[in-house]
N, CA, C and O of each residue as an XYZ file, in Angstrom:
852
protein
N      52.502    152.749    128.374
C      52.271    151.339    128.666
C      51.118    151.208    129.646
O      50.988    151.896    130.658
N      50.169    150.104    129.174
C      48.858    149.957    130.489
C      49.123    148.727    131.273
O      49.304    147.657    130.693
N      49.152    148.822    132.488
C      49.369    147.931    133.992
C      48.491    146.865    133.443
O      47.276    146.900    133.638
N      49.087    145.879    132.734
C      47.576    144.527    132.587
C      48.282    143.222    132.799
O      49.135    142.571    132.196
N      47.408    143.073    134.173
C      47.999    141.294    134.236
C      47.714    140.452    133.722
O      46.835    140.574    132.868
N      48.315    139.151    133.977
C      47.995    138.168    132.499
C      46.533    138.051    132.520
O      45.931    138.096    131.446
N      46.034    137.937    133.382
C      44.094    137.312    133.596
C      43.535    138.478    133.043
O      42.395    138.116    132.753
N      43.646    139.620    132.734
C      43.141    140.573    132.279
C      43.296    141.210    130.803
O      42.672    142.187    130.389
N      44.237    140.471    130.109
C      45.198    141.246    128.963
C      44.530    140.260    127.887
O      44.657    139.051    127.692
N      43.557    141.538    127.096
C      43.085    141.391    125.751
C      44.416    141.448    124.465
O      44.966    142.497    124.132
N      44.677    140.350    123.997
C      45.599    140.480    122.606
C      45.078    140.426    121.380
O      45.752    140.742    120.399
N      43.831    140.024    121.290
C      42.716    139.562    120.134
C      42.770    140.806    119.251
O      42.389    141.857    119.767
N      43.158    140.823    118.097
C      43.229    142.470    117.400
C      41.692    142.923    116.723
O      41.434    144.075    116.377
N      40.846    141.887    116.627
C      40.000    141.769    115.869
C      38.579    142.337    117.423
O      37.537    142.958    117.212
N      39.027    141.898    118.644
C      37.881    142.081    119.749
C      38.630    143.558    119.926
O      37.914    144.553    120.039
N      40.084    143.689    119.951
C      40.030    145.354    119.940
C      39.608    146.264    119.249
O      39.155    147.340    119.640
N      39.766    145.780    117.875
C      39.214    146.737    116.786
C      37.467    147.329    117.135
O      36.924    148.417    116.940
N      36.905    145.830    117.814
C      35.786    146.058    118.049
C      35.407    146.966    118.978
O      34.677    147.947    118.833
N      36.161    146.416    120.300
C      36.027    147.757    121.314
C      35.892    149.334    120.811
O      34.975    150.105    121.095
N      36.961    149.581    120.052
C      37.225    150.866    119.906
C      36.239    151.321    118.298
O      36.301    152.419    117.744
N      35.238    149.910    117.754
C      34.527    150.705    117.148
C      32.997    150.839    117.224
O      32.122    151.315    116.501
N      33.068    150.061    118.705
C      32.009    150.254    119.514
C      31.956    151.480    120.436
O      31.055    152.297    120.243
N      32.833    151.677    121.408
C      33.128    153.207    121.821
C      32.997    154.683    120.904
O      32.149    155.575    120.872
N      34.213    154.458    120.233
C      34.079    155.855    119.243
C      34.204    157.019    119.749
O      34.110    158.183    119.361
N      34.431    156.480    120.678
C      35.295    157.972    121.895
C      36.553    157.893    122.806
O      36.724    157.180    123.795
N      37.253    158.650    122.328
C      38.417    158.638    123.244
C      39.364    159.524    124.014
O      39.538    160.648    123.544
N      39.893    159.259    124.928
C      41.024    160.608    125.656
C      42.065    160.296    124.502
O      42.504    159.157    124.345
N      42.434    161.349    123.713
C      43.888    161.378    122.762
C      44.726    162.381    124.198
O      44.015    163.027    124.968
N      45.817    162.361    124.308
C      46.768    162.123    125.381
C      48.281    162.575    124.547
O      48.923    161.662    124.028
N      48.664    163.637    124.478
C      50.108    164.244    123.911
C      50.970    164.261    125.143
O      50.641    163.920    126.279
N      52.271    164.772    124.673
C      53.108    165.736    125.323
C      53.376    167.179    125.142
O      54.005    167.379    124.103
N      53.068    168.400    125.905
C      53.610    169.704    125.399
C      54.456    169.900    126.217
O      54.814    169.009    126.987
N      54.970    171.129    126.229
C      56.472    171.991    126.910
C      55.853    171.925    128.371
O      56.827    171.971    129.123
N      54.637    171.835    129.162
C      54.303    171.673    130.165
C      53.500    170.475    130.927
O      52.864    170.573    131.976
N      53.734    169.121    129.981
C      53.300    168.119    130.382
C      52.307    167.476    129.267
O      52.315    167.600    128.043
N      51.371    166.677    130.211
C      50.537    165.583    129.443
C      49.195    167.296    129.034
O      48.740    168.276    129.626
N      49.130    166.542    127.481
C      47.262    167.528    127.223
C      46.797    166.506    126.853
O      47.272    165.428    126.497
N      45.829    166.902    126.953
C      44.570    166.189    126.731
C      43.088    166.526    126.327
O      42.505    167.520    126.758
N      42.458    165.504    125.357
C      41.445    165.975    124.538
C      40.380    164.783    124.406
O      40.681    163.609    124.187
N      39.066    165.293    124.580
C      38.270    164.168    124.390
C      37.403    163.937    123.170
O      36.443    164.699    123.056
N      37.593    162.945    122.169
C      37.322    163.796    120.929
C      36.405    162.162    119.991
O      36.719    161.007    120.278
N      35.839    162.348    119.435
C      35.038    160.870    118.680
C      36.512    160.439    117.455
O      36.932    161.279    116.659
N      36.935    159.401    117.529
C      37.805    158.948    116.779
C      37.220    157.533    115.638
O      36.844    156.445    116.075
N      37.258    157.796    114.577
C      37.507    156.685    113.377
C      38.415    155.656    113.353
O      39.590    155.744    113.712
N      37.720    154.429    112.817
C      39.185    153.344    113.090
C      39.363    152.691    111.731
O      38.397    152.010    111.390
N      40.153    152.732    111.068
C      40.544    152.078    109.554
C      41.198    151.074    110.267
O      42.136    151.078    111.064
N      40.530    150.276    109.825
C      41.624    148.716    110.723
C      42.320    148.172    109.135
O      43.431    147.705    109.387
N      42.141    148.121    108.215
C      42.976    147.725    107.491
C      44.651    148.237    106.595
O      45.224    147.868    105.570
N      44.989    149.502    107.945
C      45.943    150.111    107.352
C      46.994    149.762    108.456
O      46.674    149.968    109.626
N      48.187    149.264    108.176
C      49.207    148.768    108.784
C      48.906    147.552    109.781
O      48.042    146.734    109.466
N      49.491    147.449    110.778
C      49.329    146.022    111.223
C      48.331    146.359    112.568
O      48.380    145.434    113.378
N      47.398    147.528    113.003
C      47.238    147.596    114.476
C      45.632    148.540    113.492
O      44.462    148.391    113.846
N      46.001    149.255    112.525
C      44.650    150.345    111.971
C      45.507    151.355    112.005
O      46.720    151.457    112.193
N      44.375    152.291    111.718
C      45.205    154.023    111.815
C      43.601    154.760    112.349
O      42.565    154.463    111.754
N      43.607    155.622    113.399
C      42.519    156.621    113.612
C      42.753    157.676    113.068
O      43.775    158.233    112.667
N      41.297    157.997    113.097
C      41.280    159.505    112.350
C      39.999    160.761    112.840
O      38.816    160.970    112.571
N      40.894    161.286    113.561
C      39.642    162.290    114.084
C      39.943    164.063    113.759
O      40.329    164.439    112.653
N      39.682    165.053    114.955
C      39.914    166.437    114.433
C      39.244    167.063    116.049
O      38.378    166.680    116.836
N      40.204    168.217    115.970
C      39.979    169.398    117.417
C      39.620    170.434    116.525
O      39.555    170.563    115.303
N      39.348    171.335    117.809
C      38.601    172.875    117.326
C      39.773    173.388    117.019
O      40.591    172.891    117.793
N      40.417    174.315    116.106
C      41.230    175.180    115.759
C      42.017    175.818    116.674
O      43.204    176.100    116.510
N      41.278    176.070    117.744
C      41.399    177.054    119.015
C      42.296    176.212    119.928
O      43.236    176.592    120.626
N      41.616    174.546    119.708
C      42.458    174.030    120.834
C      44.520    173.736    120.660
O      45.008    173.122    119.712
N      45.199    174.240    121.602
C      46.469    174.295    121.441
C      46.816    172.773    121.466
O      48.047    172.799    121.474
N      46.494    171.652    121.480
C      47.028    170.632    121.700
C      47.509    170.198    120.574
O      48.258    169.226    120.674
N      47.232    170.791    119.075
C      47.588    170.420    117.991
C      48.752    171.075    117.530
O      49.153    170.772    116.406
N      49.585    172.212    118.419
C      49.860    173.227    117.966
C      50.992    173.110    118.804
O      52.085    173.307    118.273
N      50.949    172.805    120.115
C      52.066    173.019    121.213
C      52.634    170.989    121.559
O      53.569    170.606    122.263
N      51.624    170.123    120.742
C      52.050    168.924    121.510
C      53.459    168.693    120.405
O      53.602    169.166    119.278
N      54.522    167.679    121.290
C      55.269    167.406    120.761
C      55.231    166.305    119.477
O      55.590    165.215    119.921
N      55.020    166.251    118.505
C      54.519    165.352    117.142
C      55.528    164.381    117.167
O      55.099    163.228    117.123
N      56.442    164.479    117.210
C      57.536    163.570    117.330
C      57.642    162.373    118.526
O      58.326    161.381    118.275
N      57.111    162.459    119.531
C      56.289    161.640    120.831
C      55.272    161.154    120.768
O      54.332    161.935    120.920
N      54.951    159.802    120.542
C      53.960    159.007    120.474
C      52.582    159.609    121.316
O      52.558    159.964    122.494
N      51.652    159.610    120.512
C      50.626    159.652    121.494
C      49.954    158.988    121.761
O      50.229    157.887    121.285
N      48.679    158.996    122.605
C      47.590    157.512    122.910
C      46.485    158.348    123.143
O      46.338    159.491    123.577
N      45.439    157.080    122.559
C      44.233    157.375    122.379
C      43.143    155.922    123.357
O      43.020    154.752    122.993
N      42.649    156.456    124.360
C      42.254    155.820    125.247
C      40.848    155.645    124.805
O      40.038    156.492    124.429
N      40.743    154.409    124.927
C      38.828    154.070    124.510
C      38.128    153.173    125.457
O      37.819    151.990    125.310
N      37.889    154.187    126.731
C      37.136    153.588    128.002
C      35.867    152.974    127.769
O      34.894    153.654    127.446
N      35.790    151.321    127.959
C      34.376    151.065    127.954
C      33.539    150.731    129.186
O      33.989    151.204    130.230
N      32.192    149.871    129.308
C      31.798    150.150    130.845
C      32.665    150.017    131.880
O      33.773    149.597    131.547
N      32.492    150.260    133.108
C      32.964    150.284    133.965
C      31.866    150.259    135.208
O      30.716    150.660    135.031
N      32.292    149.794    136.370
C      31.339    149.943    137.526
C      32.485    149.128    138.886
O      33.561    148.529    138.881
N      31.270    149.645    140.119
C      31.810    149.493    141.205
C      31.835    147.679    141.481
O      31.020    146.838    141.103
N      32.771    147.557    142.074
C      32.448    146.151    142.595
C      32.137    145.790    144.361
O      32.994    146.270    145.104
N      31.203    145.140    144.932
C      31.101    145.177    146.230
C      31.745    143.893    147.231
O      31.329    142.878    146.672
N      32.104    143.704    147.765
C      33.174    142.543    148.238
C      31.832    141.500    148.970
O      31.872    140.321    149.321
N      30.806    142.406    149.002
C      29.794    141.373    149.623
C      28.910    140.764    148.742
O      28.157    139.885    149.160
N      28.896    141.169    147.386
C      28.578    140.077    146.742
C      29.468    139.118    146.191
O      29.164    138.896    145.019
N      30.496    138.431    146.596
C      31.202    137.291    146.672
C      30.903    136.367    148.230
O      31.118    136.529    149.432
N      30.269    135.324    147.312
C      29.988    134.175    148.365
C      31.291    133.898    149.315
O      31.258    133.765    150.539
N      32.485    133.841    148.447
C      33.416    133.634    149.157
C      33.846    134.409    150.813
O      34.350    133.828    151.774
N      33.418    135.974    150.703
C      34.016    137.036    151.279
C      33.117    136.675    152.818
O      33.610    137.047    153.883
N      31.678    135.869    152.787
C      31.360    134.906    153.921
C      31.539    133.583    154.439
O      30.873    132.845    155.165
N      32.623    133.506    153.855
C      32.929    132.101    154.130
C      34.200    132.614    155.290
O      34.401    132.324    156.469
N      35.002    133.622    154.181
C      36.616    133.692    155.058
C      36.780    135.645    155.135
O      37.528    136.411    155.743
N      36.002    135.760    154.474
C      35.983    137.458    154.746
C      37.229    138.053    154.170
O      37.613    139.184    154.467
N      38.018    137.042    153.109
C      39.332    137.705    152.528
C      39.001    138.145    151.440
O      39.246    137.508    150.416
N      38.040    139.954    151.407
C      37.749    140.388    150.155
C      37.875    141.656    150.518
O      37.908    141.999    151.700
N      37.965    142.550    149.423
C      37.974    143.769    149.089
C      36.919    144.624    148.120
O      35.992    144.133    147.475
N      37.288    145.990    148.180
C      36.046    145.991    146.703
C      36.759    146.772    145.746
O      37.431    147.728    146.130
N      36.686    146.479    144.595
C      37.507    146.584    143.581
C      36.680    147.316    142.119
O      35.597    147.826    142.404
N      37.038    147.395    140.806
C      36.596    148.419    140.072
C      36.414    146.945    138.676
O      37.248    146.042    138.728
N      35.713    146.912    137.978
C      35.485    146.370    137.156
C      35.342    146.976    135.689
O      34.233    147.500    135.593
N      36.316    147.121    134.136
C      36.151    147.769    133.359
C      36.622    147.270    132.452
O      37.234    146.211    132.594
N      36.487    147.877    131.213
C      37.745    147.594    129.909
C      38.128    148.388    129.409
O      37.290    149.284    129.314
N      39.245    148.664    128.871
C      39.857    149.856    128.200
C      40.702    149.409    126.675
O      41.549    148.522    126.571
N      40.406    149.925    126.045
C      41.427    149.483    124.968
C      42.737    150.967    124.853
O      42.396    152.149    124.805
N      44.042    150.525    124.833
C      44.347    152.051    124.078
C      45.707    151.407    122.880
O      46.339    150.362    122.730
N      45.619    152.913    122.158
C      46.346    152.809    120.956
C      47.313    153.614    121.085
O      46.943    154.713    121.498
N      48.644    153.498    120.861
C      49.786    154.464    120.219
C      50.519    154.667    119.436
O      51.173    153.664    119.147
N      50.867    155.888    118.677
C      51.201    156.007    117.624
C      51.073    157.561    117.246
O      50.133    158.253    117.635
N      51.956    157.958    116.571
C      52.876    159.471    116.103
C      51.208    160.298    115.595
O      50.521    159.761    114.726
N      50.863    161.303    116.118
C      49.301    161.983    115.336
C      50.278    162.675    114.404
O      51.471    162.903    114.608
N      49.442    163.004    113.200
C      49.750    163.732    111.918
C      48.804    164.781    111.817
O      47.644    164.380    111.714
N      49.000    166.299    111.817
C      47.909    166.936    111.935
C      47.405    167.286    110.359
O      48.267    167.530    109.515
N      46.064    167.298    110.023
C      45.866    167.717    108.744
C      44.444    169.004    108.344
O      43.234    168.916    108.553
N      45.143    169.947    107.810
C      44.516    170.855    107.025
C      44.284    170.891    106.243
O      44.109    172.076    105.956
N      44.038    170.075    105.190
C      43.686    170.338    103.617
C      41.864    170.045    104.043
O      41.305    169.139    104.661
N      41.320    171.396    103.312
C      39.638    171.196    103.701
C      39.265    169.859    103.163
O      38.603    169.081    103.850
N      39.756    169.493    101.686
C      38.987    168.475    101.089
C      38.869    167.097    101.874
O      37.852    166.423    102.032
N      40.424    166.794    102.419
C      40.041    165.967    103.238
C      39.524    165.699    104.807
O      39.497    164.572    105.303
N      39.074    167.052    105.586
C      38.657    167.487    106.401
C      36.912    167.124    106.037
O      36.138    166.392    106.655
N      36.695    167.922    104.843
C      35.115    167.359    104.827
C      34.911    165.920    104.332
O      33.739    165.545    104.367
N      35.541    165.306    104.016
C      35.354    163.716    103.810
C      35.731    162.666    105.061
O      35.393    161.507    105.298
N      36.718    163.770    105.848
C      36.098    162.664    107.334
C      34.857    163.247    107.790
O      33.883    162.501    107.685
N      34.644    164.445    108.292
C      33.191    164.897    108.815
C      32.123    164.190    107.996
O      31.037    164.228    108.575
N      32.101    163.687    107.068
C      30.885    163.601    106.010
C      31.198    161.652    106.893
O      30.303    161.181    107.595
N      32.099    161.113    106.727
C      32.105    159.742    106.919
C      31.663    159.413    108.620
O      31.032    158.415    108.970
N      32.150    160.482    109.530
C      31.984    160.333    111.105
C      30.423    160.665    111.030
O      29.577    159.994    111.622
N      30.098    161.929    110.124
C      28.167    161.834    110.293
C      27.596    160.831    109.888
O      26.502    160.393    110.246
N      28.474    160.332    108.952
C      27.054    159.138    108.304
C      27.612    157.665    109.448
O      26.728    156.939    109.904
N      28.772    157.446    109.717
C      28.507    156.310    110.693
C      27.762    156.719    112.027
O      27.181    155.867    112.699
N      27.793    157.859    112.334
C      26.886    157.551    113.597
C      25.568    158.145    113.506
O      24.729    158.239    114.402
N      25.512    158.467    112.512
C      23.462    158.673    112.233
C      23.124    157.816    111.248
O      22.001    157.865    110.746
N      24.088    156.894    110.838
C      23.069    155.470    110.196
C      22.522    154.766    111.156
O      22.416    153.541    111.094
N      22.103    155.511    112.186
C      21.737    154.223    112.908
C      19.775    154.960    113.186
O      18.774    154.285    113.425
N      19.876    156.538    113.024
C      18.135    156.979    112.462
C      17.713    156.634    111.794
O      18.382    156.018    110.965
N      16.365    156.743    111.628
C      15.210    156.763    110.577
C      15.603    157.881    109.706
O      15.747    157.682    108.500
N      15.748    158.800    110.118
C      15.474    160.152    108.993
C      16.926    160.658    109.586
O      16.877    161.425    110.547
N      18.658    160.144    108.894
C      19.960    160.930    109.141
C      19.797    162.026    108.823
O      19.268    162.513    107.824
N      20.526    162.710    110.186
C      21.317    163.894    109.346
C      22.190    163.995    107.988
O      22.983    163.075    107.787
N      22.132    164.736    107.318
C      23.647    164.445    106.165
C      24.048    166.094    106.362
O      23.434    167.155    106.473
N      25.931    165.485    106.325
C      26.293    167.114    106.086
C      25.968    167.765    105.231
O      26.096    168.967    105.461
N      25.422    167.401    103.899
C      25.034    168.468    102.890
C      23.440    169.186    103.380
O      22.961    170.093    102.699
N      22.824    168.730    104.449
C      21.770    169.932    105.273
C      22.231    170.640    105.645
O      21.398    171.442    106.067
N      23.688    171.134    105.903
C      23.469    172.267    106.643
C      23.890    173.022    105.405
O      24.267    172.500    104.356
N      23.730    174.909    105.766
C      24.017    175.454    104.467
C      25.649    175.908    104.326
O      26.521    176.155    105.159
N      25.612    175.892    103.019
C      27.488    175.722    102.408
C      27.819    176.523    103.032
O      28.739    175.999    103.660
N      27.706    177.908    103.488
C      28.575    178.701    103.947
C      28.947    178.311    105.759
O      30.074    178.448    106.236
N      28.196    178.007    106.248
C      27.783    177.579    107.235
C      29.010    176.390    107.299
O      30.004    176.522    108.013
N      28.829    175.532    106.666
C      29.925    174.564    106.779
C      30.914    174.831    106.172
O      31.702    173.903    106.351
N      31.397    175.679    105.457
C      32.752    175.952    105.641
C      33.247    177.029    106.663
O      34.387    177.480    106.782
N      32.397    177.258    107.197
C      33.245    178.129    108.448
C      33.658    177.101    109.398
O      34.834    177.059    109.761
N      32.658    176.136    109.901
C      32.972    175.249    110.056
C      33.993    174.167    110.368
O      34.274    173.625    111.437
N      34.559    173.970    108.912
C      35.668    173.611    108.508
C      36.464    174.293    108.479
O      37.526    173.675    108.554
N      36.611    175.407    108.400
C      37.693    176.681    109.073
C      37.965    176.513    110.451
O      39.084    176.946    110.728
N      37.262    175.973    111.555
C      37.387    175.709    112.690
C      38.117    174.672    112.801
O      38.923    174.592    113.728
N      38.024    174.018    112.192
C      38.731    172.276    113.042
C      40.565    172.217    112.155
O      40.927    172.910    111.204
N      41.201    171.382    112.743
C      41.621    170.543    112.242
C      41.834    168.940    112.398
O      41.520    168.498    113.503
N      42.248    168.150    111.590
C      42.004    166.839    111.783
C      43.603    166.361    112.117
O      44.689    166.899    111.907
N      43.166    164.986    112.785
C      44.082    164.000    113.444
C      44.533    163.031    112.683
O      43.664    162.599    111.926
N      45.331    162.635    112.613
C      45.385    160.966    112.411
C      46.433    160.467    113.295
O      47.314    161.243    113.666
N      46.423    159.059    113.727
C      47.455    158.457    113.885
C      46.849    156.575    113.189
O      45.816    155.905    113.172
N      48.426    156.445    112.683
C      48.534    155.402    112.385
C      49.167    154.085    113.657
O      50.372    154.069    113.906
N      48.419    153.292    114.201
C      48.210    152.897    115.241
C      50.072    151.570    115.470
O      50.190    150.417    115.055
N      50.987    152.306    116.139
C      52.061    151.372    116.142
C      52.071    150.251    116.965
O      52.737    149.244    116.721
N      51.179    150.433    118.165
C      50.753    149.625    119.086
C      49.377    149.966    119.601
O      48.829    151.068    119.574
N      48.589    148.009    120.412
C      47.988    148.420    120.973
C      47.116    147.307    122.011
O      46.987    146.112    121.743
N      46.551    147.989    123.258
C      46.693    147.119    123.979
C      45.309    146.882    124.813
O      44.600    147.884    124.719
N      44.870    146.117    125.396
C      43.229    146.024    125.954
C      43.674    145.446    126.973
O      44.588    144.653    127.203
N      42.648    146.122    127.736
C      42.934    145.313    129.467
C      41.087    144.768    129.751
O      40.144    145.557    129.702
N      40.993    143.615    129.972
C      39.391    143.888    130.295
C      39.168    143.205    131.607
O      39.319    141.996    131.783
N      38.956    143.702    132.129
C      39.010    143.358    133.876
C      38.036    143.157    134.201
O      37.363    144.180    134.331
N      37.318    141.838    134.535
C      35.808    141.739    134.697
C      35.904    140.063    135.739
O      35.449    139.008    135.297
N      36.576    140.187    137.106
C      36.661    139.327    137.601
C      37.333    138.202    137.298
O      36.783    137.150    137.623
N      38.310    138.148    136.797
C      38.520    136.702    135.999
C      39.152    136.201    136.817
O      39.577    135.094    136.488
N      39.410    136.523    137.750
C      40.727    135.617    138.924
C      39.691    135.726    140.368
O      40.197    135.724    141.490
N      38.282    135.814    140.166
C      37.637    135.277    141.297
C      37.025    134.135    141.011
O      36.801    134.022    139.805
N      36.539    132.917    141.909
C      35.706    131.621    141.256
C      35.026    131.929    140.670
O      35.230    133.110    140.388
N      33.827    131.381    140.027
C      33.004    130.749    139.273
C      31.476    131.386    140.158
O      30.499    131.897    139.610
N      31.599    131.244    141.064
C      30.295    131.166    142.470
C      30.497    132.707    142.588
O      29.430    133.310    142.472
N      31.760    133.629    142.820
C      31.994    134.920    143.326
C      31.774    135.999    141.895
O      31.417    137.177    141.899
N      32.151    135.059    140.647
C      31.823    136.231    139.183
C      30.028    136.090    139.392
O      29.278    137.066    139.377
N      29.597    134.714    139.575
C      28.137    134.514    139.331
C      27.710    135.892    140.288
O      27.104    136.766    139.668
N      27.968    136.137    141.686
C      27.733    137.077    142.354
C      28.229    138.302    141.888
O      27.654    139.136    142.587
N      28.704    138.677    141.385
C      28.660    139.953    141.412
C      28.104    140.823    140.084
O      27.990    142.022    139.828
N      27.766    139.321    139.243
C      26.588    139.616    137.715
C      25.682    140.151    138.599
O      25.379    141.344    138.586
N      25.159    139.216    139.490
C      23.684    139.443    140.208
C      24.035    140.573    141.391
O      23.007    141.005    141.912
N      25.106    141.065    141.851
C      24.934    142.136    142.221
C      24.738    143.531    142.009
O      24.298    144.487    142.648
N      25.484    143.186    140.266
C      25.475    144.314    139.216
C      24.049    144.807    138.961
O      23.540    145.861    139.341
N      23.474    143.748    138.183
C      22.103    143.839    138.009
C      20.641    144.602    138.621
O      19.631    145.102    138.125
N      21.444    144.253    140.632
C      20.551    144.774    141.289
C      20.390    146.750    141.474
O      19.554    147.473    142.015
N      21.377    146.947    140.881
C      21.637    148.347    140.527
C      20.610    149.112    139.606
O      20.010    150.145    139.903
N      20.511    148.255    138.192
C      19.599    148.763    137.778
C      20.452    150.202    137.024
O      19.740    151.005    136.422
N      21.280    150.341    137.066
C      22.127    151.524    136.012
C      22.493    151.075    134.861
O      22.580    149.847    134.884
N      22.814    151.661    133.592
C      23.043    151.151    132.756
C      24.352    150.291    132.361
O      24.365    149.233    131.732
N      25.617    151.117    132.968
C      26.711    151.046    132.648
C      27.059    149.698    133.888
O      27.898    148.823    133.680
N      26.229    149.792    135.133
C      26.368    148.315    135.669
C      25.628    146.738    134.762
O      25.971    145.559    134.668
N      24.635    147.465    134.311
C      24.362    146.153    133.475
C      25.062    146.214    132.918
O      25.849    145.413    133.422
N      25.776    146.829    131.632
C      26.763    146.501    130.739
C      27.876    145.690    130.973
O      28.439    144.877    130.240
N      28.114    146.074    132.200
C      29.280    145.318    132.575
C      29.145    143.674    133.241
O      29.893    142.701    133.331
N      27.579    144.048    133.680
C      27.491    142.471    134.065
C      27.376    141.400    132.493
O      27.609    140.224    132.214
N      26.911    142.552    131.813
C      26.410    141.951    130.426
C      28.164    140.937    129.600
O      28.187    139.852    129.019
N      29.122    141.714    129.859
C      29.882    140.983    129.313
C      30.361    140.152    129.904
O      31.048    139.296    129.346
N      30.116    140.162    131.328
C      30.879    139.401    132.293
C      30.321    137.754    132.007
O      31.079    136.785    132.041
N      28.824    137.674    131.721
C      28.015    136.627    131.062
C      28.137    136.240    129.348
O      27.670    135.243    128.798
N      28.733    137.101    128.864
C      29.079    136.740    127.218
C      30.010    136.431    127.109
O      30.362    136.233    125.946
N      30.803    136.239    127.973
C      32.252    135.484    127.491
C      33.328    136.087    127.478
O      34.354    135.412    127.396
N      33.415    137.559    127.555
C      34.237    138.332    127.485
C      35.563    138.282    128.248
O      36.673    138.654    127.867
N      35.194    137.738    129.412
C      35.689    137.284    130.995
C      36.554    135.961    130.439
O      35.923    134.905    130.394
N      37.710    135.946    130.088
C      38.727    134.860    129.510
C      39.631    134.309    130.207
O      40.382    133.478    129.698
């Protein structure tokens, strides 16, 4: 379960779907015989399968998390988006009465739901072939998996196996000031900004698109 108060709690299934297929990266998060594992791994989102989507990704062979996590225990797949510092002195307010703090500004979407581990190569190379072409449609000249040479990629594919979970729940927190005025969000866009980092603009960026509900 994620800590989200009402001013913060994304329910929109359609702005989550988006989050998480704008990210495309996530902490997947088990249980084994010695606690939480964890893996950071590029995940797929079929949003039209059951009522939430189903992901679909894959670990190295080697890694035990597929092997020792408990399958029967829900897992979650965390899809951190910007994030940045917040400064209590850019709120107009915090000179008026000085009742401020400095706080963390971010969004997170996460998903849970039972992973299914899968070995059959055929469908192993038809996610790899679908995860290359969504994220190198975005070159001039893609990679395609059929460049590299066959033997080569099936060793390859001897290495991995793939993930799925079919998504039973899921939940977005997007925390971007929404319970400071109007005058104190305006400040801390323009404090963001003065940073000049990427992941602070980003965040001022949604804080000005509406995102902030």
């Amino acid at each position: 379960m994620l800590y989200t108060p009402p001013a913060f709690r994304e329910a929109d299934i359609a702005r989550l779907h988006a989050h998480i297929a704008a990210t495309g990266f996530a902490a997947v998060i088990t249980v084994g015989p010695h606690g939480p594992i964890v893996s950071y791994v590029p995940l797929m989102l079929e949003a039209g399968v059951g009522p939430y989507g189903m992901l679909s990704g894959h670990l190295a062979r080697a890694n035990p998390q597929w092997t020792e996590s408990d399958l029967s225990v829900p897992a979650v797949a965390a899809f951190m988006g910007p994030d940045a510092y917040v400064s209590p002195g850019w709120y107009p307010s915090k000179h008026e009465h000085g009742k401020a703090v400095p706080t963390w500004n971010y969004s997170v979407v996460q998903a849970r739901g039972r992973l299914e581990v899968i070995e059959d190569r055929d469908r192993l190379a038809a996610h790899v072939t679908a995860l290359t072409d969504k994220h190198e449609g975005r070159f001039v000249a893609p990679w395609q998996v059929s460049d590299a040479p066959a033997d080569y990629l099936e060793r390859q594919l001897r290495g991995i196996v793939g993930i799925r979970m079919v998504i039973d729940a899921l939940e977005g927190k997007v925390k971007l000031s929404q319970n400071r005025s109007a005058a104190d969000r305006a400040g801390v866009v323009a404090g963001l900004r003065t940073f000049g980092q990427d992941r602070d603009r980003a965040v001022a960026a949604l804080m000005e698109h509406g995102e902030a509900r």
